[in-house]
Backbone bond lengths (Angstrom), bond angles and torsions (degrees), N, CA, C in turn:
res aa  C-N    CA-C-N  psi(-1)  N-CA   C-N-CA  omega(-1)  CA-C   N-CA-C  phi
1 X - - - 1.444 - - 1.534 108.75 -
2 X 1.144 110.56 118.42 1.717 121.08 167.95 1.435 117.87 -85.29
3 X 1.119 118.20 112.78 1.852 133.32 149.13 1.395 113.71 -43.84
4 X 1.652 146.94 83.65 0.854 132.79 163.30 1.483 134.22 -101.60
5 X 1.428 103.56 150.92 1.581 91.11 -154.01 1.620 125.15 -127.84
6 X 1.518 108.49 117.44 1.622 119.97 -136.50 1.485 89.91 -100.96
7 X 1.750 130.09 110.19 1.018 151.55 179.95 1.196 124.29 -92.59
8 X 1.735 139.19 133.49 1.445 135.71 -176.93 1.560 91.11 -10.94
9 X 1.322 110.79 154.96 1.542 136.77 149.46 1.440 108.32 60.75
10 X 0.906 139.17 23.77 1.528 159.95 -162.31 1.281 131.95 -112.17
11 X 1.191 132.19 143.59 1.631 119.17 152.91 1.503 117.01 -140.44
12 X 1.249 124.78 166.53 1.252 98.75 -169.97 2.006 87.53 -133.15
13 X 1.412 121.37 -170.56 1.574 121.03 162.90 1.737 97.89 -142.35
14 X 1.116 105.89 125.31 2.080 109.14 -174.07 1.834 93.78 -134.33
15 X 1.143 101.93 136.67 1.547 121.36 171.38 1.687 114.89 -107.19
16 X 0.969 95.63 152.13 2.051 93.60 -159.17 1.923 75.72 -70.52
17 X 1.459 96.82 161.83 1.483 125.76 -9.54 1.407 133.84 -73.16
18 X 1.352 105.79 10.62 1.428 113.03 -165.70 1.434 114.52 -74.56
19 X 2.041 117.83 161.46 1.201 100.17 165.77 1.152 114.52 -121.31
20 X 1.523 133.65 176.79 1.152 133.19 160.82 1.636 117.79 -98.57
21 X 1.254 129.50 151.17 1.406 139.93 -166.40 1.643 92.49 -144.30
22 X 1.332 86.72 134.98 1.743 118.79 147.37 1.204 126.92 -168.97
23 X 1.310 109.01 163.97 1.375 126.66 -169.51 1.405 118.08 -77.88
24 X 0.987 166.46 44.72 1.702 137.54 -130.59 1.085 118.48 -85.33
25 X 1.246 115.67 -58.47 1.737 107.70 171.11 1.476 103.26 119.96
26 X 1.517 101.51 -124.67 1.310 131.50 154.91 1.746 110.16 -111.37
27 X 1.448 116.80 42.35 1.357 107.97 169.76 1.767 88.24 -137.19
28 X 1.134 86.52 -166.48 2.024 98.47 -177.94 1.505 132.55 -106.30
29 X 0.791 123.33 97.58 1.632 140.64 176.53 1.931 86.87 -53.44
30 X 1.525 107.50 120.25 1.746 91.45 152.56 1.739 95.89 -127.97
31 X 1.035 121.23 160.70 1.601 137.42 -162.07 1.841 100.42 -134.55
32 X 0.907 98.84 109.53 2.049 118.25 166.22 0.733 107.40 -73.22
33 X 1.694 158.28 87.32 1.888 116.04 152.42 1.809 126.86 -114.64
34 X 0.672 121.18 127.33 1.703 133.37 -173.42 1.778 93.30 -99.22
35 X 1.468 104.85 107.54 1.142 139.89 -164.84 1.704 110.94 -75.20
36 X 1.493 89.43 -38.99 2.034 94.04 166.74 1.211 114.52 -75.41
37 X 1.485 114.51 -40.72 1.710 93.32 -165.29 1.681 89.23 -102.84
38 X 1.803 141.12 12.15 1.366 115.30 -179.48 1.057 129.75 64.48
39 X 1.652 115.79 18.04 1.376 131.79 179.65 1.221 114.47 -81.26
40 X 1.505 129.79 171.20 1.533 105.28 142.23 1.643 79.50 -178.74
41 X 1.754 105.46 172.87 1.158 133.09 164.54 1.474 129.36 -138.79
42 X 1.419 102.13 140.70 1.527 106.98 -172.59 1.448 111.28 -124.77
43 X 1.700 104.50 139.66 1.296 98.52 -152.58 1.907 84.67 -132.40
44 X 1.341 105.33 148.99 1.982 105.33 -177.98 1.730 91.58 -130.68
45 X 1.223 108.45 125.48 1.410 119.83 174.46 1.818 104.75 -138.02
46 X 1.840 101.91 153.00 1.634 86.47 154.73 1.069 117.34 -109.85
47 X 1.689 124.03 -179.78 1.207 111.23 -174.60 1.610 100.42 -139.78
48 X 1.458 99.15 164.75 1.274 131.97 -7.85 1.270 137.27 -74.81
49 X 1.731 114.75 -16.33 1.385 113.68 -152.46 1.592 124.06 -74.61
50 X 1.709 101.07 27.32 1.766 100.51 -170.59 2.139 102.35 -125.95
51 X 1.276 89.54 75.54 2.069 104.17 -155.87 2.120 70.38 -89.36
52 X 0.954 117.42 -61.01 1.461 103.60 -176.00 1.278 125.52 -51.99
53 X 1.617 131.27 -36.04 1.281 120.01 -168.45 1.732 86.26 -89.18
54 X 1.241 145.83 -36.20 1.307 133.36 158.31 1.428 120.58 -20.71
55 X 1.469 118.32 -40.02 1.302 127.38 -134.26 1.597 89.62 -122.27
56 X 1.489 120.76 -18.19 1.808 137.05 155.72 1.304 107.63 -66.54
57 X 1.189 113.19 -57.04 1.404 107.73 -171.62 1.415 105.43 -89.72
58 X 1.173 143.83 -44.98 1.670 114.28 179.76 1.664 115.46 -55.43
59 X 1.037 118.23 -30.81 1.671 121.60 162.54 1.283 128.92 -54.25
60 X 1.746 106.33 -36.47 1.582 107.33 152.06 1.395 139.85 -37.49
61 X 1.812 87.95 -73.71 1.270 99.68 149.98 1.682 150.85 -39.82
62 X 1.427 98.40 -49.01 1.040 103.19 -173.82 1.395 118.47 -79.64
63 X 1.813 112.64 -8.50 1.373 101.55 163.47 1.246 128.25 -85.13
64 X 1.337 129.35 -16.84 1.357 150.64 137.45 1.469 109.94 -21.82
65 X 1.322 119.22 -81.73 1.317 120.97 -157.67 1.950 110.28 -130.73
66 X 1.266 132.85 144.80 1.142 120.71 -171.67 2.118 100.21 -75.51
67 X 1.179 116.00 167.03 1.681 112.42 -161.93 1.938 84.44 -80.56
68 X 1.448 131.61 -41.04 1.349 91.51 -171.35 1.356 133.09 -67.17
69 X 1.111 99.76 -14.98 1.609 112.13 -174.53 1.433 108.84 -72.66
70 X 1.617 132.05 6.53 1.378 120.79 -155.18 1.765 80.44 -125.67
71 X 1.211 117.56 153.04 1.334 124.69 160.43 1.780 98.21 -106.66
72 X 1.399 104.29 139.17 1.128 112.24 -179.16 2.187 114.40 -126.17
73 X 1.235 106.48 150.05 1.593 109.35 177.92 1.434 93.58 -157.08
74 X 1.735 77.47 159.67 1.538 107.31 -151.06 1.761 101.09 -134.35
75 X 1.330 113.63 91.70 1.414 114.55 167.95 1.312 130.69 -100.94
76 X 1.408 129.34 170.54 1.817 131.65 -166.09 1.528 98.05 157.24
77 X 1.442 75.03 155.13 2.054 89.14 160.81 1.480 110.72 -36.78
78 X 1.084 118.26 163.65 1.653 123.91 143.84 1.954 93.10 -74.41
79 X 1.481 101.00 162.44 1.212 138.43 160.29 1.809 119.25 -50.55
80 X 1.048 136.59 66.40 1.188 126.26 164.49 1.781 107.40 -49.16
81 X 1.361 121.24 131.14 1.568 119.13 171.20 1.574 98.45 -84.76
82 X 1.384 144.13 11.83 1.259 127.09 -172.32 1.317 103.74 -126.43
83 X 1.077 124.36 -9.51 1.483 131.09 149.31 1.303 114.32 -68.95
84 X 1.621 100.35 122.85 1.873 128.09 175.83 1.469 96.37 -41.85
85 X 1.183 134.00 -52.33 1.344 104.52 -171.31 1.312 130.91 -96.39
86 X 1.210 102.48 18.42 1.991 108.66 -158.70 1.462 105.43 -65.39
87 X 1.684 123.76 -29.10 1.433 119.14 -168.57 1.792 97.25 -70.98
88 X 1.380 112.74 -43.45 1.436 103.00 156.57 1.391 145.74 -12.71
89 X 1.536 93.63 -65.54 1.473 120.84 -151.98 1.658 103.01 -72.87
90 X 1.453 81.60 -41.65 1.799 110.64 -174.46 1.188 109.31 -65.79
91 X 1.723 127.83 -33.88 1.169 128.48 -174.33 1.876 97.03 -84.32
92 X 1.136 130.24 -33.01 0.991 141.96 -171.93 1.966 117.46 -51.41
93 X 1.258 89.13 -50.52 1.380 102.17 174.03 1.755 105.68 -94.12
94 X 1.220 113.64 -14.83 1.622 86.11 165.36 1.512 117.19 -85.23
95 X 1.661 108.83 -9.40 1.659 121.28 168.34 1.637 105.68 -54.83
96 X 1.329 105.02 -51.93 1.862 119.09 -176.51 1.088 111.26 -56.66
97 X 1.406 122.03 -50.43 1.503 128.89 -152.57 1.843 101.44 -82.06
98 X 1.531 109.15 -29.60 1.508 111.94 -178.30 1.421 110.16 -87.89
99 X 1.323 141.30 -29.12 1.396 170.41 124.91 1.763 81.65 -13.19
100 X 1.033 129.83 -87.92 1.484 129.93 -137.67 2.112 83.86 -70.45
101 X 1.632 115.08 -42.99 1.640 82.79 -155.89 1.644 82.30 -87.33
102 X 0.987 161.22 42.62 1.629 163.06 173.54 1.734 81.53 -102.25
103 X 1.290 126.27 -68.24 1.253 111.47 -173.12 1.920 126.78 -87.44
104 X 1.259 91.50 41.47 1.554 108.31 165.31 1.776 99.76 75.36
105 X 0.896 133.23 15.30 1.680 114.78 -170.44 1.617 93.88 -100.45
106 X 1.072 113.10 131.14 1.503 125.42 -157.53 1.789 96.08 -125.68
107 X 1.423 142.11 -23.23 0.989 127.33 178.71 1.703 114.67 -121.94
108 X 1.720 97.27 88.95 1.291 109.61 176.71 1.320 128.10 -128.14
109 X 1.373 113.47 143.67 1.332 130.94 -147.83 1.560 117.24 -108.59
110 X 1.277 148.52 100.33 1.736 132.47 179.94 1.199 92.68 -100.13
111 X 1.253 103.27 135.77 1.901 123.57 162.61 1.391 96.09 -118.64
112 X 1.365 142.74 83.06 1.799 142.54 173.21 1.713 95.41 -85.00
113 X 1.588 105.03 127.14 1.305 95.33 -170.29 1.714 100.74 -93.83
114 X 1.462 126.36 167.67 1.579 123.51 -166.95 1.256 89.00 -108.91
115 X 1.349 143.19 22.11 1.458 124.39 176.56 1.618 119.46 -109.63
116 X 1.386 124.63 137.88 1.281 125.41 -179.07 1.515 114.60 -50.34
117 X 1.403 115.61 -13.21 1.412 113.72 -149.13 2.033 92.50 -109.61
118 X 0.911 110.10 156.52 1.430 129.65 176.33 1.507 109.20 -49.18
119 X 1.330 144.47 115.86 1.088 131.39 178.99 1.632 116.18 -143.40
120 X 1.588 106.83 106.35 1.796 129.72 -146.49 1.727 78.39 -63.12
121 X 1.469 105.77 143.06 1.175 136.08 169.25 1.664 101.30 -83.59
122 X 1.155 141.72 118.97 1.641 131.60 -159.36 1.948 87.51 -132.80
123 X 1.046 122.80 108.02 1.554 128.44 168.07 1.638 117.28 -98.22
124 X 1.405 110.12 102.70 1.553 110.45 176.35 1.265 114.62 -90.49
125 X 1.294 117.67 112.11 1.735 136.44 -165.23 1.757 92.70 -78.82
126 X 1.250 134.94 2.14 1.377 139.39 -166.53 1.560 84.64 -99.51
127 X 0.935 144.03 -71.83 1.737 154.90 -168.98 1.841 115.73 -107.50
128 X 1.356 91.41 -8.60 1.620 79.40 -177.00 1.847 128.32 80.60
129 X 1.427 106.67 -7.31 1.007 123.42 179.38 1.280 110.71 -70.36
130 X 1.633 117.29 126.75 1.444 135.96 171.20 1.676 109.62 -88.19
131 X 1.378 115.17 131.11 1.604 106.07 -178.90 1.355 120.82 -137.06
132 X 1.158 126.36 105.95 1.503 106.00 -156.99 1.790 103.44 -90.64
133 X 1.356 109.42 146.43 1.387 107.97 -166.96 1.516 112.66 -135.83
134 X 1.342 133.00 125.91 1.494 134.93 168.48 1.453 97.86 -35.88
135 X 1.043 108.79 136.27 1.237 127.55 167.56 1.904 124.34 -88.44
């Protein structure tokens, strides 16, 4: 089993047993997985200002596999409102979330975690399971 590890601006593609890891922060973890073949890809962007590498990687994907067939999740901080950028952040993922059903993916998932503290997005390509974890 390989640990692989999906960094700002990145995406990666891991087949079980492997997993994918990232950090998100205050940016967006999105998670691919195609449940027959145990594939998946994980991609870490911030938002909003990354509409192209969004727009790289769902094309990846989507030549791979058609979008219903993929279960998809969507992790990050929760939203602090007292953070300078949150009206951003907030607009950012409603860019993603309309973006994702515009391109047909119909089974999607947000886990936004409520804790100040860093918490690794851990994707097991074995089950598909998203886990968010203290770091």
């Amino acid at each position: 089993m390989n640990t692989i590890t999906v960094d700002l601006f990145e995406y990666k593609k891991g087949s079980s047993p492997d997993i994918l890891e990232a950090l998100p922060g205050p940016c967006l973890a999105i998670c691919f997985y195609h449940a027959k073949s145990k594939s998946g890809y994980m991609g870490l962007m911030p938002l909003p200002q990354s509409s192209r590498m969004w727009n790289e990687l769902i094309t990846v994907v989507t030549d791979e596999h058609k979008p219903g067939e993929l279960e998809v999740t969507l992790t990050g901080m929760s939203i602090n409102p007292e953070f300078e950028d949150a009206k951003d952040v907030r607009q950012g993922r409603v860019y993603i979330e309309d973006f994702l059903r515009k391109h047909k993916f119909t089974n999607v998932k947000k886990r936004y975690s409520n804790s100040i503290l860093g918490r690794l997005t851990h994707f097991e390509l074995s089950t598909g399971k998203v886990v968010l974890k203290y770091r």
